[in-house]
C-alpha positions in Angstrom: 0.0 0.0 0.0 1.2 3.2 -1.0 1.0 6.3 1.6 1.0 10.0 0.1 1.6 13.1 2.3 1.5 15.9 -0.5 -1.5 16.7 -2.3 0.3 17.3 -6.1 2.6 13.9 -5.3 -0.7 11.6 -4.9 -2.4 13.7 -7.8 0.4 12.9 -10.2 0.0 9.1 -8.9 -3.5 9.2 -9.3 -3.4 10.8 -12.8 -1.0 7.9 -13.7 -3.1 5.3 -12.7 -6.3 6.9 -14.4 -4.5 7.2 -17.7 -3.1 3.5 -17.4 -6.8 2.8 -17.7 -7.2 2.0 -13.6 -10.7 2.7 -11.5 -9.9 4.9 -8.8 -11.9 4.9 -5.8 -11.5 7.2 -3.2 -13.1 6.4 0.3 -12.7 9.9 2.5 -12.4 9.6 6.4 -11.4 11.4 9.0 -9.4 8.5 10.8 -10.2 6.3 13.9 -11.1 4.0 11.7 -13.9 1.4 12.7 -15.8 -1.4 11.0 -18.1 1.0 9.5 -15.2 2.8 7.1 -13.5 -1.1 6.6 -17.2 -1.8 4.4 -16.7 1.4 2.3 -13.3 0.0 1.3 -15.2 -3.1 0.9 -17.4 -1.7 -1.2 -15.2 0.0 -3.3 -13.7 -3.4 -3.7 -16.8 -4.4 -4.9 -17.5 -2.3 -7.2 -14.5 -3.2 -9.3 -12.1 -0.6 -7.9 -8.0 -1.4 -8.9 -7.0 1.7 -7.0 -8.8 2.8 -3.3 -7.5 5.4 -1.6 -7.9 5.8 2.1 -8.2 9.9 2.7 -7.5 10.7 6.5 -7.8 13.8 7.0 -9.6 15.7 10.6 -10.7 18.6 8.9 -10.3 21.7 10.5 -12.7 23.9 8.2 -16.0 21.4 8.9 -15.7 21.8 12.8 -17.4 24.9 14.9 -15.3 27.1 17.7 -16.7 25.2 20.4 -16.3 21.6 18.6 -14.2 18.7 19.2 -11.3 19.5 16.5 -8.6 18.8 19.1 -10.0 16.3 21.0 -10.9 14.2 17.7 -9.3 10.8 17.7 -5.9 10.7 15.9 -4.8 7.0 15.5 -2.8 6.9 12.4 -0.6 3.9 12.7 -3.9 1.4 13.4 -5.5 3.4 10.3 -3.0 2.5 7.7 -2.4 -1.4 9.0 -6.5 -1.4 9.0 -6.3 -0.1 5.4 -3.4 -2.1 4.2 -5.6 -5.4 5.5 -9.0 -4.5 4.1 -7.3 -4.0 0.6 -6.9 0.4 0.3 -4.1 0.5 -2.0 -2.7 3.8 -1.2 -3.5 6.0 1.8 -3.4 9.5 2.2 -2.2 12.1 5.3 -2.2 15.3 4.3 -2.0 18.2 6.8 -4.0 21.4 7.3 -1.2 23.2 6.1 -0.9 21.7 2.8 -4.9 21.5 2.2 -5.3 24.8 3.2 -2.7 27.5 1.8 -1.9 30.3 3.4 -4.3 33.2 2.6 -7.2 30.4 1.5 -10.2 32.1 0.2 -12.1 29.7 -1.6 -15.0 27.3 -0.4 -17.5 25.4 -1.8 -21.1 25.9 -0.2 -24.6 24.0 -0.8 -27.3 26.4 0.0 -30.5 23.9 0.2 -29.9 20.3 1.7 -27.4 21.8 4.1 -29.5 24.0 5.6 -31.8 21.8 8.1 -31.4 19.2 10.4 -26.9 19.0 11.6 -26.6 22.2 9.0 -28.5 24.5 11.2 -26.9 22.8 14.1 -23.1 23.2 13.5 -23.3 26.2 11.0 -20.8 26.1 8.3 -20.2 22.0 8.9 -21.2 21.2 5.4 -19.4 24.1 4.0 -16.4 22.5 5.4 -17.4 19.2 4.3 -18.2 20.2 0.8 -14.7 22.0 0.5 -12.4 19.4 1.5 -14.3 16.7 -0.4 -14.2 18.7 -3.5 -10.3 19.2 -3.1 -10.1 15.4 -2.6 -12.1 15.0 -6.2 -9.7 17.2 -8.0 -6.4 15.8 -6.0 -7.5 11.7 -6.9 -9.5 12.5 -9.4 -11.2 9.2 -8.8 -14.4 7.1 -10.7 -16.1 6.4 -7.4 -16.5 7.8 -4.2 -17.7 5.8 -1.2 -19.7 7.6 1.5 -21.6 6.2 4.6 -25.3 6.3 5.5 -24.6 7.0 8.6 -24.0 10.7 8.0 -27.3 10.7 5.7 -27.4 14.6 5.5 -23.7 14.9 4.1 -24.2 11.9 1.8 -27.2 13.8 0.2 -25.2 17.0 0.5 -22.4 15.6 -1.7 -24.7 14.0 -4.7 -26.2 17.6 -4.6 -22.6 19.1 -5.0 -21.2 16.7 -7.7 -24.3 17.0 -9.8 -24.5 20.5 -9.5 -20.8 21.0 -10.3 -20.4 18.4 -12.6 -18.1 16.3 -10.7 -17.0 12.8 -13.0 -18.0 11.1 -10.3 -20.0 8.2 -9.6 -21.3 8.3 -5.3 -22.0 5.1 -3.9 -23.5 4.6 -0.7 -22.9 2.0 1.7 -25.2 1.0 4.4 -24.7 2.4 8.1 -22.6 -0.2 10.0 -23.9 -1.3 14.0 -22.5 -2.8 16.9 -24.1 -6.3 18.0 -26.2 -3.8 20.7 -27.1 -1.7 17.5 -25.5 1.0 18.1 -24.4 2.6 15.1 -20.3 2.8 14.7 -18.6 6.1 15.0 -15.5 7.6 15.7 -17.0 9.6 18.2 -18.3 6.3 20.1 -14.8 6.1 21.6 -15.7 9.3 23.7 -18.2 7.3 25.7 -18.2 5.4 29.2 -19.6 1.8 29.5 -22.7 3.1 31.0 -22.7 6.0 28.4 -22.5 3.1 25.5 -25.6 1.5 27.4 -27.4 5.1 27.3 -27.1 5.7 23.7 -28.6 2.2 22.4 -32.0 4.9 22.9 -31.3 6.1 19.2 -31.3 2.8 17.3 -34.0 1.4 19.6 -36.2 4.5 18.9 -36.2 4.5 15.7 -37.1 0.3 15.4 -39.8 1.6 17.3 -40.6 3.8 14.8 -40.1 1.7 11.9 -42.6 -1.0 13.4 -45.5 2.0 14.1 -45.0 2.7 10.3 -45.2 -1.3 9.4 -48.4 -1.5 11.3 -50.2 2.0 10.5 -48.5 3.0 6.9 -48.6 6.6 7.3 -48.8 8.6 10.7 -48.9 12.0 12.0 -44.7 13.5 12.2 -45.7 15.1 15.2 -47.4 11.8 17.1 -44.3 10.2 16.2 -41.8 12.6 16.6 -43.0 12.5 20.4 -42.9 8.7 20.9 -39.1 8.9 19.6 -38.1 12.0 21.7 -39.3 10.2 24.7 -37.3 7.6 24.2 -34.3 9.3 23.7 -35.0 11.4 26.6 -35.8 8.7 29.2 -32.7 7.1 28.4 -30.8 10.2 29.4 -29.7 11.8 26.9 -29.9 15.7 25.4 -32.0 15.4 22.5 -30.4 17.9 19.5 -33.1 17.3 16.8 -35.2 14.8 15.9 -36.8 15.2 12.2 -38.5 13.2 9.4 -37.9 13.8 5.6 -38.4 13.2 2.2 -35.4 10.6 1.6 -34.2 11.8 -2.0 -35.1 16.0 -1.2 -34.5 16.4 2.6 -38.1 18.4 2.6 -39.4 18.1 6.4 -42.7 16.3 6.2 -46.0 16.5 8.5 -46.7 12.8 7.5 -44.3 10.0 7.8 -45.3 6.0 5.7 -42.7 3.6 3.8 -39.6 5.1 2.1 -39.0 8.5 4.2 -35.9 9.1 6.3 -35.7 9.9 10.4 -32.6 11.7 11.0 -31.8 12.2 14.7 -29.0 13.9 16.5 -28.8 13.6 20.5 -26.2 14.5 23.4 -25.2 11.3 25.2 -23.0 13.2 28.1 -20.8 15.4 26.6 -20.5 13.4 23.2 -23.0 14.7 20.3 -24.3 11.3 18.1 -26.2 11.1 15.3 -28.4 8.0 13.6 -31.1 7.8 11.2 -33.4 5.4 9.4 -35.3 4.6 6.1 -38.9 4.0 7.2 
């Protein structure tokens, strides 16, 4: 496996490759690597990649004043052995220094999907995300890009971008990865206690709750629902942040929720902010 530390080396690689008449896939992360990132690899894998590229990048531009940037789990050396065994076949560090020249100016923004649910939460997040994944395109230039369901907003956020912007290339998202207790796989899982872990198993168990009321009654009232899921969340403990339904392909907040919408939910479990969501 190949590891790249400067932006114009790896795109001179990557340009290489691409004219040698390899797929590139590119799978971007921002480290701690968990099961959940090892099935994008996988899934680049799958879809015929001969090139994957590991990004692992923290990204300074996507995180708020009073955010975790510093605190964000760094654990480079198990990244690139995790990589190397689930097939990547290069890996990239690059630094804020060399992603973001001195006097940076430029930013990428996405002014309608962005703007609800973590966007109005953690203003400028998806300008930050929409920046640095942009740069990635044009540094790998790759065929495929591999993003998580997980972070359902960003994926949606990112289709939006590369349509609208004429990216060449293809976005293919994997399924959200969970814990045997369900919990869904995060970085930011590593910030919580045993008892904390216990706590947060309120987000996947609320919204199995609500997938079953939607089984049984087709359609129901958002706001009926939105209750029945909040109080979950909250007896459990934990801070809820938002909890919202939407049209799955447009984002558009709905007043009636049946088969085929998305719940997107975002809740303090202690100090540690998770999020989860579902396809009814």
């Amino acid at each position: 496996m190949k590891k790249f530390f400067d932006p114009i080396k790896l795109q001179k690689w990557s340009n290489e490759q691409r004219l040698a008449g390899k797929k590139i896939a590119l799978v971007p992360t921002m480290g701690a690597l968990h099961d959940g990132h090892i099935s994008l690899i996988k899934a680049a894998k799958k879809k015929g990649a001969d090139e994957i590229i590991v990004s692992i990048f923290v990204n300074p531009v996507q995180f708020g004043p009073n955010e975790d940037y510093d605190a964000y789990p760094r654990t480079e050396k198990e990244d690139a052995k995790k990589c190397s065994e689930a097939g990547a076949t290069a890996i990239f560090f690059p630094t804020p220094q060399n992603m973001y020249l001195e006097n940076h100016s430029v930013y990428v923004n996405e002014e309608i999907l962005s703007s609800g649910f973590c966007g109005a939460k953690r203003p400028g997040h998806f300008r930050g995300v929409c920046t640095v994944v942009a740069k990635l395109f044009n540094i790998t230039h790759p065929h495929i890009a591999v993003f998580g369901q997980k972070d359902f907003q960003q994926a949606a956020v990112i289709c939006q971008m590369v349509r609208d912007l004429n990216f060449d290339t293809k976005i293919i998202i994997a399924p959200i990865v969970r814990e045997k207790s369900g919990l869904a796989m995060s970085s930011r899982n590593n910030y919580l206690s045993p008892e904390e872990r216990e706590k947060a198993l309120c987000l996947s168990k609320s919204l199995q709750c609500a997938k079953t009321i939607i089984a049984e009654k087709k359609e129901i009232s958002w706001k009926s629902l939105k209750t029945k899921i909040s109080a979950i969340i909250e007896k459990a403990g934990l801070k809820v942040d938002y909890v919202e339904a939407a049209n799955a392909k447009t984002l558009t907040p709905l007043m009636k929720v049946k088969k085929g919408d998305v719940i997107l939910l975002a809740a303090f479990c202690g100090k540690t902010r998770l999020i989860d969501n579902a396809i009814m």
